[in-house]
N, C-alpha and C positions, 0 to 999 in steps of 0.2 A: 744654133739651137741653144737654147738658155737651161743652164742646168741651176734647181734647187740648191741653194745652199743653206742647212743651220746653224743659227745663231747660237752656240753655247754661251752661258755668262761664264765671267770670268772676274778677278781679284774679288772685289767689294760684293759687287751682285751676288757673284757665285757665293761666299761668306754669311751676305742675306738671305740667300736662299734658305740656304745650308741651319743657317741657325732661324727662318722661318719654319723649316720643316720639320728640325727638331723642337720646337715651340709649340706646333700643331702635333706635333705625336707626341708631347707629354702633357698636353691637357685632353688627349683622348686617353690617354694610358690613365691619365687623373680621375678625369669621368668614368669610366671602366670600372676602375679600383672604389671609387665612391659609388658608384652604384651597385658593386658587387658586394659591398660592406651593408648599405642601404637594404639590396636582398635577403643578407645573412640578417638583418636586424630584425625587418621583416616577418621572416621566418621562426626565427625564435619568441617575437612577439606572439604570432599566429600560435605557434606549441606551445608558449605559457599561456597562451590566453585557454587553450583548452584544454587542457593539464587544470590548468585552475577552478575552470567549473566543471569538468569532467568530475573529480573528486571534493569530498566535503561534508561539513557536518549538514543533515537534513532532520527535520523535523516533521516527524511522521502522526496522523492522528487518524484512530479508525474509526468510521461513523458507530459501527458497533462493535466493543473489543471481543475477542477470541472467547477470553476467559469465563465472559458474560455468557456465551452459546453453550461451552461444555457446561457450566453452572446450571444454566435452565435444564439442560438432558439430563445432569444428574440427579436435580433436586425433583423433578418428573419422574424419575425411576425412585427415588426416596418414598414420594407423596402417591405414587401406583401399587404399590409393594403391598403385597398379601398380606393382613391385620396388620394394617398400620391405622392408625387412630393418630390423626391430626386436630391442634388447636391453637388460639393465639393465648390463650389461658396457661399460665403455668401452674398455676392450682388448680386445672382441670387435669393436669398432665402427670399432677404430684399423686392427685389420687389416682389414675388410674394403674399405676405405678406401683404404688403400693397394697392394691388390692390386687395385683396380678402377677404370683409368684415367677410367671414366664416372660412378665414385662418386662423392655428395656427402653431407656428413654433418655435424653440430655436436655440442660435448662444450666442458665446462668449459676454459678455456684453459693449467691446467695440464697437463691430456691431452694439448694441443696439443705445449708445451712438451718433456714426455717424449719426443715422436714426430715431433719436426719432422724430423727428416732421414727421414724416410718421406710426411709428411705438405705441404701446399702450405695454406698461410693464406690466404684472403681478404681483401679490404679489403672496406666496406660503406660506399658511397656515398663512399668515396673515403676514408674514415679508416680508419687500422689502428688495434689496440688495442693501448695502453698505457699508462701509471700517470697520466700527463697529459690523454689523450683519455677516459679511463674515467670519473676524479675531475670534470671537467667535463661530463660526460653527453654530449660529442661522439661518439663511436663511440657506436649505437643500442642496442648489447644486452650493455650492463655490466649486472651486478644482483649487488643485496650478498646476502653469506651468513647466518646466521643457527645459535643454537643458542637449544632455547625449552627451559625446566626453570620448576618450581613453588618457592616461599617454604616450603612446606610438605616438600617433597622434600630439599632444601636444608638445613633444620632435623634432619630424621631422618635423612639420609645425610650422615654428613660425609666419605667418599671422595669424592662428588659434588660437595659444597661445596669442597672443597682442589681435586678436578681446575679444576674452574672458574673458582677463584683464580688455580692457575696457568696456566690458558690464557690469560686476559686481561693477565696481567702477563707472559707471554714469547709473546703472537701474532705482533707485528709484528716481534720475532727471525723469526718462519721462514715466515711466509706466503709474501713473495715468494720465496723459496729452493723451495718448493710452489709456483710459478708464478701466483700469484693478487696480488692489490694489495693492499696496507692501507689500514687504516679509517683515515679524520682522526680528528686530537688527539677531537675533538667529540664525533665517534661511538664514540671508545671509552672518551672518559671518560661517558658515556649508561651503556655495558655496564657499568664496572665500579661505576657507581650504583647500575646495579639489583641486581647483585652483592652486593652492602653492605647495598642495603636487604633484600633478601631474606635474606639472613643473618645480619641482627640483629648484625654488626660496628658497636661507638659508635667512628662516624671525621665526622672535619669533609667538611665538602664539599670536593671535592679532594684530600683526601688517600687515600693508596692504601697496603693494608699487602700484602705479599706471605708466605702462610702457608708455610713451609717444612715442606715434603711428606713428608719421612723418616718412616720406622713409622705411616705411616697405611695399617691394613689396613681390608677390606671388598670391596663388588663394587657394581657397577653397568651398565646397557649404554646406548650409545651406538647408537642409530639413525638411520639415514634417508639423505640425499642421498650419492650415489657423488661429487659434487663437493668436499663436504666431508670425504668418508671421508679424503683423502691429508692433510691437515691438522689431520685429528682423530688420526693414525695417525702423524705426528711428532709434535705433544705426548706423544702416548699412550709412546711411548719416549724422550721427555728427562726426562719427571716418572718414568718407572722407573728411569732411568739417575742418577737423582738421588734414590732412596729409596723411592721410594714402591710401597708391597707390597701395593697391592689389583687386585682384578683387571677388570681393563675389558674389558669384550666391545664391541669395535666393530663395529657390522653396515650392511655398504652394502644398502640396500633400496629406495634412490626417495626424496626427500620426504612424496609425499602418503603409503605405506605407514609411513614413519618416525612423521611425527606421528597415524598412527589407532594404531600401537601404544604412544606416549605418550599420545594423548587417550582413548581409546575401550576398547583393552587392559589402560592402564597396565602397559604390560610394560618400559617404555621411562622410565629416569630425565631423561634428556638426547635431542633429540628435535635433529638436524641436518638444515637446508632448506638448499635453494637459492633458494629463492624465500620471503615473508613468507607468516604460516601466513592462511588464508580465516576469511573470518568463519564458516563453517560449521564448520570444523575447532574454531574456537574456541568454539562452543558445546557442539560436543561435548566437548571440556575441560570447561567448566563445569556440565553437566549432569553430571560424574562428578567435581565438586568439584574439580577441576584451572582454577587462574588461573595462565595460561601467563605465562611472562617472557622477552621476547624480548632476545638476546644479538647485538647487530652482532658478528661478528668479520673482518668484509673485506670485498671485492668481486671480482667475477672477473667475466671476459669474454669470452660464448657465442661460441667460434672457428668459425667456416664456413670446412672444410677441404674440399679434394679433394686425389686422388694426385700423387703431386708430377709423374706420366706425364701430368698433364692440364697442356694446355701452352695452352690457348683460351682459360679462364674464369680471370681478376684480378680483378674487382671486380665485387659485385653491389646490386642495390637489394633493399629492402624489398620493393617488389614483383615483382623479380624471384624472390624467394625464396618466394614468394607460388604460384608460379606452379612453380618447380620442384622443391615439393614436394606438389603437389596435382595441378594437371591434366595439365602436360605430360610427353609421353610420349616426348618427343625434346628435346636440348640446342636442335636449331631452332626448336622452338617458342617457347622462353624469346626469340631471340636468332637471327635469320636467320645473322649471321654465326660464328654454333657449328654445330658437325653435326651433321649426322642421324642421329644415335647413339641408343640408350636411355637413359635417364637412371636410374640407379640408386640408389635415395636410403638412406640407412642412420641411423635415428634411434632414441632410450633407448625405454624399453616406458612403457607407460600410467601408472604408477607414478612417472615421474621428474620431479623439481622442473623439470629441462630442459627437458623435454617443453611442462610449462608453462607456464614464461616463454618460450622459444620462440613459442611459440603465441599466448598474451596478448601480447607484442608485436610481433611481424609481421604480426599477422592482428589490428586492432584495429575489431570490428567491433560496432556496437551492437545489441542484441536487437532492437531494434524495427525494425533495417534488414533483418534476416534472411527469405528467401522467404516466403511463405505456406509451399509442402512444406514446409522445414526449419522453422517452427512448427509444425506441426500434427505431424512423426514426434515433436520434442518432449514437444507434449500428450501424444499415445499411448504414449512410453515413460515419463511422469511420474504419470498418471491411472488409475485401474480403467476396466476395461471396463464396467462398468454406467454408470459419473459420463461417457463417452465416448459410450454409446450414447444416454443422457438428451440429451446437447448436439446429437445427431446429427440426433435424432427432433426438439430445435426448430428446427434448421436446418443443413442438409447441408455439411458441409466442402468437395466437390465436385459438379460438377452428374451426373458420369461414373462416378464410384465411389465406394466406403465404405470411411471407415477402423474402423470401430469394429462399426456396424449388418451383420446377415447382408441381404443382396440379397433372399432369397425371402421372408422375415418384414417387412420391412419393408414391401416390395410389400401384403403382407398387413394391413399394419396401415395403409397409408395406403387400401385397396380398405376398409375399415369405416368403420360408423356415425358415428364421433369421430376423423378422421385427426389427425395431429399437424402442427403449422405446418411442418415440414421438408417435409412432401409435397407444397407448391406454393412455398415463399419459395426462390428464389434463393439461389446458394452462398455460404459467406461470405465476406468478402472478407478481404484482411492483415491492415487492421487491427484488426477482426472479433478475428480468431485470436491477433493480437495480445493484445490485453483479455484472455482466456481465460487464456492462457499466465502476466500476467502477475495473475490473478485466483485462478486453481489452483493456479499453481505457486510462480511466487515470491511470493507470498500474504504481500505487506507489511503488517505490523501496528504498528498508531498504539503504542508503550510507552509514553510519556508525554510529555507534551501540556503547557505552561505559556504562560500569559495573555498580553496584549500589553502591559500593563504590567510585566510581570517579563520579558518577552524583550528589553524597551528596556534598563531598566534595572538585569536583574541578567544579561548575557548570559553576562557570565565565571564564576558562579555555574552558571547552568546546564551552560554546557561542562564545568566540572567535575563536578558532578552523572552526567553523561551519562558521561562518561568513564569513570569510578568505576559506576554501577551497568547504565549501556546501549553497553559498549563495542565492540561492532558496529554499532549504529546510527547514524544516519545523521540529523543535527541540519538542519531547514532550517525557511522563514518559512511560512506556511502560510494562507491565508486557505482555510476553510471555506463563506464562502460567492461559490461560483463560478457560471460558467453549468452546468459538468456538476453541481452541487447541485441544481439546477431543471431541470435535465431528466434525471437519473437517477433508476430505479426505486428500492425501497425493497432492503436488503440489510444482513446481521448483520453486515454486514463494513462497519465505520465510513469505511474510505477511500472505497468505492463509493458508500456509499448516499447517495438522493438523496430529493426531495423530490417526484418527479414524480407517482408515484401518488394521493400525498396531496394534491397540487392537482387531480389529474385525479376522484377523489372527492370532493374538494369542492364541485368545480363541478356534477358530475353528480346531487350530491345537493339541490343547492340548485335545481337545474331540473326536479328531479322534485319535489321538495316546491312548488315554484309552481305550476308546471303542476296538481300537484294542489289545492294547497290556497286559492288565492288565486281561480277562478272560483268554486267552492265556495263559501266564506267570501262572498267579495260578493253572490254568487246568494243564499244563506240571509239577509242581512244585508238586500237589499233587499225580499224577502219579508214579514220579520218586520218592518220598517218600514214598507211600504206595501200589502201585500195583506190580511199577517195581522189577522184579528179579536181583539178583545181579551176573547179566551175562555181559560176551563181550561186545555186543551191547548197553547196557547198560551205561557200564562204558567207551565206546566210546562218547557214548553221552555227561554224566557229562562232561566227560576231554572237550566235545571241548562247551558247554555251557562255563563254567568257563574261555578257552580262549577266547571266544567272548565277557566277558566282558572286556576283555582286549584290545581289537581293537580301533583304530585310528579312530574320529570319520568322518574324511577326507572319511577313506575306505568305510562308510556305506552311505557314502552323492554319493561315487560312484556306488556303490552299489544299492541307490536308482535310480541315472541316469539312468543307465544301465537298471532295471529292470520293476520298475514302472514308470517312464518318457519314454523309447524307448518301452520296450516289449511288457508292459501292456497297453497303449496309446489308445486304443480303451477303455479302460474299466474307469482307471484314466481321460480320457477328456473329461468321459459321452457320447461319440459319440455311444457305442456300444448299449446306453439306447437311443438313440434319442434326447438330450438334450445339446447335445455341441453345442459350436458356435464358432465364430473366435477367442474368448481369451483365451477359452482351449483347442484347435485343438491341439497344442504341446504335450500335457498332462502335460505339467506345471504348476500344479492343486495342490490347498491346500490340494487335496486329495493323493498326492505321495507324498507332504512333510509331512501328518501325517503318512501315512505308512512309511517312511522311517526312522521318530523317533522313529517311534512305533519297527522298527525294534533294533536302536541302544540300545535302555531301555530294551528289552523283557529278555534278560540274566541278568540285575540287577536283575529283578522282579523274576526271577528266580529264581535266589540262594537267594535272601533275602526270598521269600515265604516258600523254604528247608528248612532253618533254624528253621523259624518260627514254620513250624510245626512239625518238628525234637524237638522241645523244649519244645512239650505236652508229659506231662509223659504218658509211655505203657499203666500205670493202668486203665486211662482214656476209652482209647480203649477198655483194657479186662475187664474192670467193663458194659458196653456199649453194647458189645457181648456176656459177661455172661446174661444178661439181655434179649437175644433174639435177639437183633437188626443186619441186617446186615453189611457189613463192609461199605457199603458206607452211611446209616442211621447213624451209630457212625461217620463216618469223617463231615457227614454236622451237625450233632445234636451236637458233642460234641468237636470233632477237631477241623474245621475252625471257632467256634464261639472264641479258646481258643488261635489260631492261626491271627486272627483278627489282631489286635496291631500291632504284629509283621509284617505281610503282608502288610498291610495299609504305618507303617514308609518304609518300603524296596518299593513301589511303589512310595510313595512322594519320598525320596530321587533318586530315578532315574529320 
């Protein structure tokens, strides 16, 4: 009988081995360590890469600004108010003023000026207005003037170009003589910057040429603010009085009327405010290729006059002016110790830059502080009535009445089959209406968005950037991932949307796929290892489990279509339970995307739970049924407790 014998290496061989083996285990160890480095690198790429644009400077711009909404409510409660007498006339306004001992009224303070011996000035909180309390911003309702005109305008009209020349270089000759203050050195060397740059005059910084006017013909008009009219209306005859034969149409119309027929009409070469023009104004410029250039020429300061017969009211506050031109309907009410007179207030028409700044600073009130009502008349005058009836039918603005919704239809639709959540959720609340207001309307949109590394370190780059292509927008630091990230729905609208749905799906799909596939999976897995015979059918079965984990996960997403989305559709869209409604009529249900995962996982679960319990020793079993126990007592008493582990990892990994 021949016995095996092996061959150990020995000197040299064994030496080769030896230091082949150690060869091969340190370029595994090498590989290892480089790809555990590669990993690490990996990884930190991945978390600065979203660290990076998670956080950053964004640039935000909202179709309609805030400011603009609470402006229109209040200047509506201004121009609604009990004996109020509205005009774009300020010498409509001067007399009525002074023929009405109970009148109170405001107008640019060279109106004042013209009319003081009819007219009585106020003080406001104790300061009068004048070139010293204006220039320092003590007296509350200075606000500088303005003339906006185009680089392009500028180029093709040169009457426009010369006038503009010389308003800048003889303003502060005749402003105050025009009862208004002049610009600092600062701000008027600003204008005739822009002057220059727009005109394509090569001058140094600083230096100023002044174009002599003589025989320049052409036309142009001059719109907008009745503040600016008297100022625009002496240059307009010292530059004729000095040569100049074109013909300027100066038209007083309002601010906000001046610049929509410079931005929107272009009827208007030179567009005269009272006030700075709105970022909305200014888009409408640029949507008709107009990039406006704004011109400081002064400042002036909104007079609070009554008839000089009013001999009770010296000084008022902010808030009392608050108050006496909106609610109260007697001097007493402002002020126990005024009389129980009417109050008769007389202020510019809807159109006036006055009107305006009036209003945005007296009355400085944030959106978000404004009623629930005054949000929600808002929504309804900014929204269609269908996008108002939809918000209605998910949840009622009031518990008492409808703003949008008809009473009897509703009724009607909340009495059927599929009511809408408005017919039992409680009304909304501010804040509620809030969100809506500032989601429909002023419907802020992300323009452009840069990293956290270029917000540290290019921030002056970007402001420029922004200034130059996003110049109503609104530059601030941004972090993306907040609490409202993780608990907002999903929405096309990048500022809103959140992630919450997609966690609420994921969880729900992963506990329907357990639920399903995981008693399954172990039930079949302990079958096929302990009950099944080791026949045909059997061993058809293993073979085609084992190919089904093999399968394309495409095949079982069709698979799912097919079966659970078309077949089963009564059962997946709940209709068959009484409980569907129109969003799962399809059966496009969280409920056939976890069965159909539950389907792709169920052969991992499978063969990983074989194993598992393929790898409890026999003894276990026949110690367990020596003992009396039957064979399925042993598998749950002593098997799957030994099998556990093993089941558990092969379920996670799938």
């Amino acid at each position: 009988m021949s016995q095996n014998i092996t061959n150990y290496p020995e000197g040299d061989a064994l030496n080769r081995q030896i230091t082949g083996r150690h060869r091969r285990g340190t370029t595994w160890r090498l590989l290892f360590q480089i790809s555990t480095i590669i990993g690490i690198i990996a990884l930190v790429a991945l978390l600065y890469n979203i660290t990076n644009q998670a956080f950053g400077i964004v640039a935000i711009q909202n179709k309609i600004e805030p400011d603009s909404l609470v402006l229109a409510v209040e200047e509506e409660r201004l121009l609604t108010a009990e004996n109020t007498i509205t005009s774009e006339d300020d010498n409509e306004l001067v007399q009525g003023i002074a023929n009405d001992p109970n009148g109170i009224g405001f107008f640019g303070y060279a109106y004042y000026q013209e009319n003081s011996d009819q007219l009585k000035l106020l003080t406001v909180n104790g300061v009068e207005p004048t070139a010293v309390t204006v220039e320092s911003g003590e007296y509350p309702l200075a606000r500088p003037l303005y003339l906006y005109t185009t680089a392009d305008i500028l180029a093709e009209n040169q009457a426009a170009s010369i006038y503009l020349n010389y308003y800048l270089t003889h303003i502060n000759e005749e402003i105050e003589s025009v009862g208004y203050f002049p610009a600092s050195d600062e701000r008027l060397n600003e204008a005739r910057t822009a002057w220059i740059t727009a005109s394509g005059f090569d001058l140094q910084p600083g230096q100023w040429a002044s174009v002599n006017p003589e025989g320049i013909g052409g036309s142009f008009n001059v719109v907008g603010s009745s503040t600016v009219f008297p100022v625009n209306e002496r240059i307009a005859e010292r530059i004729t009085a000095d040569g100049f034969a074109a013909n300027i149409n100066l038209q007083s119309v309002g601010s906000s009327a001046g610049l929509r027929a410079f931005c929107e009409d272009g009827t208007a070469q030179i567009a005269a405010a009272s006030r700075a023009i709105t970022p909305g104004e200014f888009e409408a410029c640029r949507e008709n290729d107009r990039r406006p250039i704004e011109i400081r020429i002064g400042t002036d300061a909104l007079a609070i006059v009554t008839s000089t017969a009013n001999d009770f009211v010296d000084d008022v506050s902010p808030a009392q002016l608050r108050e006496i031109f909106t609610t109260a309907t007697s001097w007493s009410d402002v002020d126990g110790s005024w009389p129980d007179t009417a109050v008769d207030r007389y202020i510019p028409g809807a159109d006036s830059g006055t009107l305006d700044f009036f209003t945005g600073t007296v009355f400085p009130i944030e959106l978000a502080d404004l009623p629930k009502q005054t949000l929600v008349e808002i929504l309804a005058a900014n929204i269609s009535v269908g996008l108002g009836r939809r918000l209605e039918r998910e949840q009622r603005f009031y518990d008492d009445s409808f703003v949008f919704e008809d009473p009897a239809l509703f009724a009607e639709v909340c009495a059927g089959e599929e009511p809408p959540e408005g017919c039992v959720l409680s009304a909304r609340s501010q804040e509620n209406v809030y969100d809506l207001v500032v989601q429909e309307i002023v419907s802020p949109d992300v323009v452009a968005a840069w990293s956290l590394m270029d917000s540290i370190f290019a921030r002056s780059e970007i402001e420029a950037e922004a200034a130059a292509e996003y110049p109503n927008a609104e530059l601030s630091f941004r972090s993306w991932l907040t609490a409202d990230f993780i608990s907002s729905p999903q929405s096309s609208t990048p500022e809103f949307a959140g992630v919450r749905t997609a966690i609420f799906g994921s969880l729900w799909v992963v506990a329907i796929t357990i639920l399903f596939s995981f008693p399954i999976g172990v039930g079949a897995a302990i079958y096929l290892e302990e009950y099944a015979a080791d026949n045909r059918l059997n061993r058809i079965i293993q073979t085609n489990i084992n190919n089904l984990a093999g399968v394309p996960s495409i095949i079982y997403g069709m698979l799912g279509l097919a079966i659970f989305v078309r077949a089963l559709e009564p059962f997946t869209s709940g209709s068959l339970f009484g409980i569907g409604d129109a969003t799962t009529a399809n059966g496009r249900t969280i409920l056939s995307a976890g069965l159909t995962l539950g389907l792709l996982i169920l052969p991992v679960i499978i063969i990983a739970s074989q194993e598992a319990i393929r790898a409890v020793p026999n003894s276990l079993r026949q110690a367990g049924m020596a003992l009396g126990a039957t064979q399925w007592q042993t598998i749950w008493a002593h098997v799957l407790p030994s099998a556990l582990p093993g089941i558990l990892t092969g379920t996670i990994l799938a």
